[in-house]
N, C-alpha and C positions, 0 to 999 in steps of 0.2 A: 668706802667699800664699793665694789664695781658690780654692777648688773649682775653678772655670773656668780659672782660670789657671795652676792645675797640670796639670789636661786637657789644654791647648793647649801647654803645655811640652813636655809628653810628645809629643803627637803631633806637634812640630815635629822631633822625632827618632825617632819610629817607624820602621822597615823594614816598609814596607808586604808585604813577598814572606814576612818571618818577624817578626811580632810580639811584641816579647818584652815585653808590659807592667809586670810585677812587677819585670824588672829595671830598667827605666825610672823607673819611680818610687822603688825603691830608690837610686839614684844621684840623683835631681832632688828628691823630698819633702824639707824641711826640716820636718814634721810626720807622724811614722807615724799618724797620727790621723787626718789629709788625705790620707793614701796609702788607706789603708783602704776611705772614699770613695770614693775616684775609682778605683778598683780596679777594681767590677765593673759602672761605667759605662763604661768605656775596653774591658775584656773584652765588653761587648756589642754597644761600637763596631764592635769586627774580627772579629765574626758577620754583619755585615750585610752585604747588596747591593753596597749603597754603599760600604765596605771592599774588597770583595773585586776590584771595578771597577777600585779604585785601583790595586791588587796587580798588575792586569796590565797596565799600563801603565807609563811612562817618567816617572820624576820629572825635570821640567826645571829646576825650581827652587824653593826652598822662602823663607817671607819674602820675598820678591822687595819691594824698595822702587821706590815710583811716586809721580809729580807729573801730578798734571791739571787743570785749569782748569774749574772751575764758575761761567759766569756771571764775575764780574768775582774771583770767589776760586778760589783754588789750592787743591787739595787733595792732600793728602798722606799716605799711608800705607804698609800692606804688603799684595801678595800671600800669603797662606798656604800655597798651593801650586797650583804647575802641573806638571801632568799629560799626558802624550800618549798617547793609548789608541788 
């Protein structure tokens, strides 16, 4: 698993209201090496503005999958998260 992709692991199961990072990666890291990492990038994450925004708000849904149409192509992915502040 790549840096980024353990990032966005974790933060797909954050508690935005009590972040408990260390134990997240505890449970999700397949590499203490990558947990290390992404430790005190994710810990800077939920110092921020932009963190704390989230916190007071209503998680609506997380992942959310979507189909939309680009032009004569469909496209296809996921929401990461939605939010009601």
């Amino acid at each position: 698993m790549a840096l980024g992709s353990l990032c966005h692991r974790v933060l797909e199961h954050v508690d935005f209201r009590k972040p408990e990072v260390a134990k997240l990666l505890d449970l999700l890291a397949d590499d203490p090496s990558l947990a290390a990492e992404a430790r005190p990038i994710l810990e800077e994450f939920v110092r921020t503005p932009a963190f704390k925004e989230l916190a007071k708000g209503k998680v609506l849904a997380r992942e959310l999958p979507f189909l939309m149409r680009d032009g004569e192509a469909i496209v296809q992915g996921a929401i990461d998260l939605v939010v009601k502040l």
